[in-house]
N, CA, C and O atoms as CSV, one atom per row, in Angstrom:
chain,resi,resn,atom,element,x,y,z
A,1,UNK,N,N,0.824,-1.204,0.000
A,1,UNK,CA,C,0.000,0.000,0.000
A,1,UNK,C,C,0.865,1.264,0.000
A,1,UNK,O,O,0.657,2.244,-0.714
A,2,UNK,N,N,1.947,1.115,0.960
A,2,UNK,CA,C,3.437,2.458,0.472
A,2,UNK,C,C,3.289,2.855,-0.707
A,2,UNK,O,O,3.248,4.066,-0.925
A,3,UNK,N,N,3.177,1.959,-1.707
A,3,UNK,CA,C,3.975,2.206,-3.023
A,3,UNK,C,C,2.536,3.118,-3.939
A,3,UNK,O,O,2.633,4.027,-4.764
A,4,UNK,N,N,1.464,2.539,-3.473
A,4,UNK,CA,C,-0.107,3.077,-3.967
A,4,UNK,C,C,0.154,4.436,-3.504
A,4,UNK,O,O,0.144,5.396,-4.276
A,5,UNK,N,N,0.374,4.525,-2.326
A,5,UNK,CA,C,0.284,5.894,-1.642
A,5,UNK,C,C,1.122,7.245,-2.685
A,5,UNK,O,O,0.705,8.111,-3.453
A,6,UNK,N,N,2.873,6.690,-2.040
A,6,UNK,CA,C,3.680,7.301,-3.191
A,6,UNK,C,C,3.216,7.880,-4.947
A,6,UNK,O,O,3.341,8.984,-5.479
A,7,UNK,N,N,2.761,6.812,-5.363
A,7,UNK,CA,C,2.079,7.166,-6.551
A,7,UNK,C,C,0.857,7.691,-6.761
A,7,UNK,O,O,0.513,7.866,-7.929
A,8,UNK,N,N,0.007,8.028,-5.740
A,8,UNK,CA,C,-0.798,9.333,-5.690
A,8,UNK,C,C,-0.369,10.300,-4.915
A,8,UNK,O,O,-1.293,11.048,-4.594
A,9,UNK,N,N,0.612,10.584,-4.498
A,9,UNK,CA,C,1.259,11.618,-4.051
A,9,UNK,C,C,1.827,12.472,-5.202
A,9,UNK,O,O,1.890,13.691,-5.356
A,10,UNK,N,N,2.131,11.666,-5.788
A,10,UNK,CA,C,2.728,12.531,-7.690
A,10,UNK,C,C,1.269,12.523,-8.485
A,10,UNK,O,O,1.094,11.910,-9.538
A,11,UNK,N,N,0.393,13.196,-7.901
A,11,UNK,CA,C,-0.841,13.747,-9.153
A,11,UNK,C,C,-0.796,14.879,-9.174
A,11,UNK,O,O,-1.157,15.516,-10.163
A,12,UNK,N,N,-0.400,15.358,-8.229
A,12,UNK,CA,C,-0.064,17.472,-8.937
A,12,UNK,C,C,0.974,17.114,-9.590
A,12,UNK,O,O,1.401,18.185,-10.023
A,13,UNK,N,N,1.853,16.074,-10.042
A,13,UNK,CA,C,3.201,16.122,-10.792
A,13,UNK,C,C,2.183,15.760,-12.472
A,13,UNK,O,O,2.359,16.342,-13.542
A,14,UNK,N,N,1.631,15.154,-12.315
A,14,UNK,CA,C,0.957,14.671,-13.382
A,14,UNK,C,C,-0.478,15.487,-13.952
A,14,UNK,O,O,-1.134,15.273,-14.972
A,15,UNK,N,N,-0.600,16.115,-13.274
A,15,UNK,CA,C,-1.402,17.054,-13.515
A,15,UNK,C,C,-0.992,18.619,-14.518
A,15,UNK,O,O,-1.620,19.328,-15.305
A,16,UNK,N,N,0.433,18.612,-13.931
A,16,UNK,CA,C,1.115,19.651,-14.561
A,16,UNK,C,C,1.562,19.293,-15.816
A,16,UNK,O,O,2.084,20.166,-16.509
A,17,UNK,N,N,1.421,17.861,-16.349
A,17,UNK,CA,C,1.978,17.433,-17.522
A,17,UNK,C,C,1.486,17.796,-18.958
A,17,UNK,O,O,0.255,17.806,-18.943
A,18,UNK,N,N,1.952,18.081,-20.121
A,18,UNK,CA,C,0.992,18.038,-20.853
A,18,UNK,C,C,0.549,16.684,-21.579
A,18,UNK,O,O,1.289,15.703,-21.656
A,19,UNK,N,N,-0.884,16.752,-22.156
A,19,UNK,CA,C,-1.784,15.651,-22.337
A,19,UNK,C,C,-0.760,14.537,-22.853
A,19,UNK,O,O,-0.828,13.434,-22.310
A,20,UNK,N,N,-0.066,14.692,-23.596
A,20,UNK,CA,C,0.782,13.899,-24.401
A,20,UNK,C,C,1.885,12.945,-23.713
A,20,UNK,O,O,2.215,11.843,-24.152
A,21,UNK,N,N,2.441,13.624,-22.447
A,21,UNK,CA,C,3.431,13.158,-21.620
A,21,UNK,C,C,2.209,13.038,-20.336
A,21,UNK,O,O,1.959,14.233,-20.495
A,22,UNK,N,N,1.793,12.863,-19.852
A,22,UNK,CA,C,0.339,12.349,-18.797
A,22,UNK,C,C,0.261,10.849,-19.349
A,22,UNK,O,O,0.697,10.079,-18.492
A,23,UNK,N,N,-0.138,10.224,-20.455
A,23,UNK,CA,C,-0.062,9.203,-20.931
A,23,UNK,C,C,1.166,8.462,-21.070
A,23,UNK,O,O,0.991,7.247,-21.163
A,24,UNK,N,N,2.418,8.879,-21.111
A,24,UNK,CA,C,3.591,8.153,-21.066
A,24,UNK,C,C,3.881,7.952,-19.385
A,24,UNK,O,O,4.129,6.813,-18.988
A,25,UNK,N,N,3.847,8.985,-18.502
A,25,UNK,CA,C,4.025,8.893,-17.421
A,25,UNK,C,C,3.083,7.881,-16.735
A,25,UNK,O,O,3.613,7.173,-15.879
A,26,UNK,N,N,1.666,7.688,-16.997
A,26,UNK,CA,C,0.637,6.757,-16.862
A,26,UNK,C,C,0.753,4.917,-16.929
A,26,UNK,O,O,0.202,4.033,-16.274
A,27,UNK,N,N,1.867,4.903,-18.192
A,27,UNK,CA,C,2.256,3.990,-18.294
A,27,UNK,C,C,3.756,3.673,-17.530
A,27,UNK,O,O,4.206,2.538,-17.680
A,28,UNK,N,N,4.348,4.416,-16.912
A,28,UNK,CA,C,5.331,4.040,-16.242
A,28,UNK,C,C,5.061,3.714,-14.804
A,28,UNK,O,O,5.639,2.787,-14.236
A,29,UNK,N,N,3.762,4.851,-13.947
A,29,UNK,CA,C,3.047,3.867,-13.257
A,29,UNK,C,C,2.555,2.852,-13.097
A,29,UNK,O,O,2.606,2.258,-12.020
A,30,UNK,N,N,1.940,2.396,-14.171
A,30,UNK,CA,C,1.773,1.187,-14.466
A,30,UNK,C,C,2.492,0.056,-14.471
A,30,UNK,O,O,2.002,-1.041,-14.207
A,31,UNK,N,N,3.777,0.261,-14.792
A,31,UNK,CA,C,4.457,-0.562,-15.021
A,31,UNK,C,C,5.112,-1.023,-13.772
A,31,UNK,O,O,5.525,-2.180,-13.696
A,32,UNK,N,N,5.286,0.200,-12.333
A,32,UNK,CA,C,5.541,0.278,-11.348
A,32,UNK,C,C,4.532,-0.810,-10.422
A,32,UNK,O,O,4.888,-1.450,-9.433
A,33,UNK,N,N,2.866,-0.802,-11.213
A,33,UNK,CA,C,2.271,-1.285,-10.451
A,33,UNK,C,C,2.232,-2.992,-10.772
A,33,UNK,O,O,1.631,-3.799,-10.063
A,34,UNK,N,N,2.849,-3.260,-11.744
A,34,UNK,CA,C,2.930,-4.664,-12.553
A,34,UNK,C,C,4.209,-5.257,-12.211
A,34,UNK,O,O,4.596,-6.337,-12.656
A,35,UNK,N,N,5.082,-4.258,-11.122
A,35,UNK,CA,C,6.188,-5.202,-10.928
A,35,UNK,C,C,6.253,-4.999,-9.411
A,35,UNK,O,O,7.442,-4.811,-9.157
A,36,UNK,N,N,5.365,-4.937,-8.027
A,36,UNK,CA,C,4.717,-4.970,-7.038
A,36,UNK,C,C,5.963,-6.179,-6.090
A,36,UNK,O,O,6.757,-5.944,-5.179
A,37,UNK,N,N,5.715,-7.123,-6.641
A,37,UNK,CA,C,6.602,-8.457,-6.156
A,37,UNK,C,C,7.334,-8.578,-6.200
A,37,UNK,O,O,7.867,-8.994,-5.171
A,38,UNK,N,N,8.477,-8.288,-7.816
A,38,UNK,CA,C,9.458,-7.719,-7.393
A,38,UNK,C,C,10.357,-6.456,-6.622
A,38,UNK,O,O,11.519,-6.574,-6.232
A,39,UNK,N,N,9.465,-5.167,-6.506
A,39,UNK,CA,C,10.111,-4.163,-5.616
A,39,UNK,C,C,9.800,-4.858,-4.087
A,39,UNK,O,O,10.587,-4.573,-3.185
A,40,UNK,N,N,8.809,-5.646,-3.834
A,40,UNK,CA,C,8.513,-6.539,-2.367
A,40,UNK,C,C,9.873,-6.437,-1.801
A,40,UNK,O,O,10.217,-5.904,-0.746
A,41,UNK,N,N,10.673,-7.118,-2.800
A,41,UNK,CA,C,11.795,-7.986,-2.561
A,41,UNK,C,C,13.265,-7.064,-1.842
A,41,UNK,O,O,14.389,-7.532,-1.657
A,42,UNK,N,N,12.937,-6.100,-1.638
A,42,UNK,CA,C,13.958,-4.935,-2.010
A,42,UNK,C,C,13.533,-4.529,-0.240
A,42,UNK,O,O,12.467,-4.931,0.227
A,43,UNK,N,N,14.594,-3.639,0.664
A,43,UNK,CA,C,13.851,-3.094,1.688
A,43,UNK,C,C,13.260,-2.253,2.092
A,43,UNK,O,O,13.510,-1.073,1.846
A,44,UNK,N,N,12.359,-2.645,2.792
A,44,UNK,CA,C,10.743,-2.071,3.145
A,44,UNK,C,C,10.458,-0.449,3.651
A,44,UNK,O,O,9.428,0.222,3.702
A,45,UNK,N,N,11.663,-0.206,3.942
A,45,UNK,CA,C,11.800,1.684,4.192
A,45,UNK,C,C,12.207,2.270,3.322
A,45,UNK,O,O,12.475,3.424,3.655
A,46,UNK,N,N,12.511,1.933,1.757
A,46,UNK,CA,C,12.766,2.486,0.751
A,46,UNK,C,C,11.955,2.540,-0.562
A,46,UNK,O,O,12.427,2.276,-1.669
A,47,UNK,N,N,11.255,2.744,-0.426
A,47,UNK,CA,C,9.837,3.322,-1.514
A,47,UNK,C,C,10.021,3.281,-2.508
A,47,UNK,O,O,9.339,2.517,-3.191
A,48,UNK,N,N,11.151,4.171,-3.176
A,48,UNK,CA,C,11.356,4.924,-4.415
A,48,UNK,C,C,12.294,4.097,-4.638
A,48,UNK,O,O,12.390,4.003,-5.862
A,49,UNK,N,N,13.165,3.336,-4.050
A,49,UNK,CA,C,14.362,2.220,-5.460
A,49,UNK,C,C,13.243,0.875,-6.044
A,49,UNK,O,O,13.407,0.284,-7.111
A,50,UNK,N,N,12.446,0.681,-5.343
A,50,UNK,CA,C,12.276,-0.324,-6.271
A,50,UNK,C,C,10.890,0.629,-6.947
A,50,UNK,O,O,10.259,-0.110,-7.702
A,51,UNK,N,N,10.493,1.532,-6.901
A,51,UNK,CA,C,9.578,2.375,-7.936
A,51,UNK,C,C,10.483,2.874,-9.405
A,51,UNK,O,O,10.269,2.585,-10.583
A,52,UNK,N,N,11.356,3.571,-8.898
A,52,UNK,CA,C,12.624,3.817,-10.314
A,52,UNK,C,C,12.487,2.402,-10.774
A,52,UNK,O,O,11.598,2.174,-11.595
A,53,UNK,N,N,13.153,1.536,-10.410
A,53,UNK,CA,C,13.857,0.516,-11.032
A,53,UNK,C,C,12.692,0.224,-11.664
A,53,UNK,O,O,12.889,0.083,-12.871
A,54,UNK,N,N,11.210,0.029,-11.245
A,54,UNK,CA,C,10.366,-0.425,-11.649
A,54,UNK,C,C,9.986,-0.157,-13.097
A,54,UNK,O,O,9.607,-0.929,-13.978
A,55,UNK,N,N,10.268,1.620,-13.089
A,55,UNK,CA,C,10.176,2.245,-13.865
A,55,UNK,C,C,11.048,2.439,-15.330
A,55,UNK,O,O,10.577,2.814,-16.404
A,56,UNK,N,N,12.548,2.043,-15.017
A,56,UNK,CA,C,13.556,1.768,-15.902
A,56,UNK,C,C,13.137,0.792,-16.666
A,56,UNK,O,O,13.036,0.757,-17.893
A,57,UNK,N,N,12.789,-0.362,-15.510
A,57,UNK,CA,C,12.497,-1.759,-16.331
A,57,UNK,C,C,11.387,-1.634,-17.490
A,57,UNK,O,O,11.538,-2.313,-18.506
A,58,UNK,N,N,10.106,-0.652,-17.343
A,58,UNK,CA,C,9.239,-0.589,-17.876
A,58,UNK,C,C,9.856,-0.095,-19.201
A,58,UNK,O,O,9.750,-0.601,-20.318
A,59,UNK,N,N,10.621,1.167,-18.765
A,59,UNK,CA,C,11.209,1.811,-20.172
A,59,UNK,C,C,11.861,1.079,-21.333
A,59,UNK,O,O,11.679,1.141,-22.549
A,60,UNK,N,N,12.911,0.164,-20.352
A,60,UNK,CA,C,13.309,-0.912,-21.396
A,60,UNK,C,C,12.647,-2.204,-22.077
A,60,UNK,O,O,13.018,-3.081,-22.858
A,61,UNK,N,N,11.509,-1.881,-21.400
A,61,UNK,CA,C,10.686,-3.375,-22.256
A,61,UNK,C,C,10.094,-2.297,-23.446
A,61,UNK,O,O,10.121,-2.788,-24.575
A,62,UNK,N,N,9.774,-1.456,-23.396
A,62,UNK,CA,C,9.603,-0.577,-24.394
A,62,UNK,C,C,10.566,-0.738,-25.280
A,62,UNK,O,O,10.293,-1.385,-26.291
A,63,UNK,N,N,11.358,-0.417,-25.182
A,63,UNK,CA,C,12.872,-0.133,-25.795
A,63,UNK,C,C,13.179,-1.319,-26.549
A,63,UNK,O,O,13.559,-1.172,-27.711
A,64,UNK,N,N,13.067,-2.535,-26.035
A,64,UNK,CA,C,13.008,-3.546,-26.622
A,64,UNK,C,C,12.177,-4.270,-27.766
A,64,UNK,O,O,12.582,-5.029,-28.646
A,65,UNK,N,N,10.407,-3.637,-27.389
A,65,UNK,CA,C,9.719,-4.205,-28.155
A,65,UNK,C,C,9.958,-3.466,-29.528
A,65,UNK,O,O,9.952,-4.056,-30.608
A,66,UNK,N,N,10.175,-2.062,-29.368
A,66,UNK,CA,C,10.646,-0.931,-30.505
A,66,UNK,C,C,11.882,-1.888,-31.031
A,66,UNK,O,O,11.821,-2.440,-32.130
A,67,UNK,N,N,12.576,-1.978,-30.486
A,67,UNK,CA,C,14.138,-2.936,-31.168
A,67,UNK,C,C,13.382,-4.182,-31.874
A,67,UNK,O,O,13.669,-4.545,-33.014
A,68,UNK,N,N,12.648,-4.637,-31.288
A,68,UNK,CA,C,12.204,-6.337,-31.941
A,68,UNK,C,C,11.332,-5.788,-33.020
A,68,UNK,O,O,10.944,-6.648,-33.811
A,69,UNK,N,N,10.913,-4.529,-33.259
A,69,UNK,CA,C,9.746,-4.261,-34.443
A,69,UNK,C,C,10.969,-4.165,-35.799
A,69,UNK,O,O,10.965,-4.784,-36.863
A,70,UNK,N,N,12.298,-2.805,-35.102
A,70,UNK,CA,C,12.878,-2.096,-36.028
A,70,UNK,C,C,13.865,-3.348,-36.728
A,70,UNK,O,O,14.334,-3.236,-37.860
A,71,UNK,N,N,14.095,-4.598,-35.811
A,71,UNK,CA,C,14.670,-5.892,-36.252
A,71,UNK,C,C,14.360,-6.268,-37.491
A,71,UNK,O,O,15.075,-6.436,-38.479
A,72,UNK,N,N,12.956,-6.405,-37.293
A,72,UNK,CA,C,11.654,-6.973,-37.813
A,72,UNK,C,C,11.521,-6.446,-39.482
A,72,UNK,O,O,11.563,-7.020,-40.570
A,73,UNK,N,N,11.360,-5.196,-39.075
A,73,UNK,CA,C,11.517,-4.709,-40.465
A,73,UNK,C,C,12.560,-4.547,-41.215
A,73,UNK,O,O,12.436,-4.444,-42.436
A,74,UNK,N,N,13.653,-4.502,-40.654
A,74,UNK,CA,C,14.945,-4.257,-40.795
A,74,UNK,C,C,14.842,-5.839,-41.805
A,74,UNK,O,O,14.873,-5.658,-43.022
A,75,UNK,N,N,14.734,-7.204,-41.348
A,75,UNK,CA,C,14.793,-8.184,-42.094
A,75,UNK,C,C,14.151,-8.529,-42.982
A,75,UNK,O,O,14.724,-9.304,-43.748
A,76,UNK,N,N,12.986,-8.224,-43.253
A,76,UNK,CA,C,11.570,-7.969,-44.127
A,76,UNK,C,C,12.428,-7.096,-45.251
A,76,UNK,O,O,12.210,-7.457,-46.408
A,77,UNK,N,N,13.382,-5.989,-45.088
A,77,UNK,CA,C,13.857,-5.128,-46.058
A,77,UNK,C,C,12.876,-3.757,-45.939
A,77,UNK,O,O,13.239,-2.718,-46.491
A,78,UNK,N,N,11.931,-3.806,-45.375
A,78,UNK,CA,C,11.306,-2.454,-45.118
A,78,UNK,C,C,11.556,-1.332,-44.083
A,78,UNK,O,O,10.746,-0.568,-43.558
A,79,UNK,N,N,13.110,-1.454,-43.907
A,79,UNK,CA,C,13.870,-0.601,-42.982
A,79,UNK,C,C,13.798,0.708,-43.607
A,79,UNK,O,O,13.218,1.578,-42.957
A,80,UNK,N,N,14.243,0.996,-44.664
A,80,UNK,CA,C,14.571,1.868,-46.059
A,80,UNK,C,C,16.055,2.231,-45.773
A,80,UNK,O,O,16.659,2.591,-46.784
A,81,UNK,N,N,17.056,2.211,-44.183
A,81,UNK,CA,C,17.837,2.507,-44.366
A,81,UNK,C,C,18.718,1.072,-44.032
A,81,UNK,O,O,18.232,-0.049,-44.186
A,82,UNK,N,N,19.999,1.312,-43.585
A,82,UNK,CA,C,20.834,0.299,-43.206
A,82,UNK,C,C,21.273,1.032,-41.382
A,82,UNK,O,O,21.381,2.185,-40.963
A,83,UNK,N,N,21.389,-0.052,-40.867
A,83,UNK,CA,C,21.361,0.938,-39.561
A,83,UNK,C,C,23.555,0.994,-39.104
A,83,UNK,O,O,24.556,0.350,-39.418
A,84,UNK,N,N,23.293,1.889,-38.457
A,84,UNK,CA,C,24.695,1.853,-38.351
A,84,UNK,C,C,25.224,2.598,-37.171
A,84,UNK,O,O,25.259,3.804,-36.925
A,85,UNK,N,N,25.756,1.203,-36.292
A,85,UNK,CA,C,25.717,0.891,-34.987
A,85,UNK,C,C,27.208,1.468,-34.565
A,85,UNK,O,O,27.705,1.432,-33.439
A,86,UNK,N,N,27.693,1.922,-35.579
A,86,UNK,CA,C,29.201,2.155,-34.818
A,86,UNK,C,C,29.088,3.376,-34.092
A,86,UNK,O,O,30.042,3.796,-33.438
């Protein structure tokens, strides 16, 4: 329930957002609230490391599914460019 709390404590933060970033931030709560069991695991007077982390993690599954699309097309040939990693 800490962690519920914390994350309605940031609605004047989200309130100030505009519409566009309200919805990205929405989903990083979310993602905070989908990984519950793992921040459990972490200790119990520290709120906010396993909320970040929660939150990183969320970013990078993003990050990833974007990588597995741009893969995707990338092998299909409908990249249009060549990517270049150096």
């Amino acid at each position: 329930m800490r962690i519920e709390d914390e994350l309605k404590a940031l609605e004047p933060f989200r309130r100030a957002l505009p519409s566009t970033e309200k919805r990205l931030f929405d989903e990083l709560l979310t993602g905070v609230r989908n990984r519950r069991t793992a921040g459990g695991m972490l200790p119990s007077h520290e709120v906010w490391k396993p909320m970040l982390l929660s939150m990183i993690v969320e970013v990078m599954a993003h990050n990833q599914q974007l990588q597995r699309r741009l893969d995707a097309l990338e092998h299909n040939g409908l990249g249009g460019h060549e990517r270049d990693d150096s």
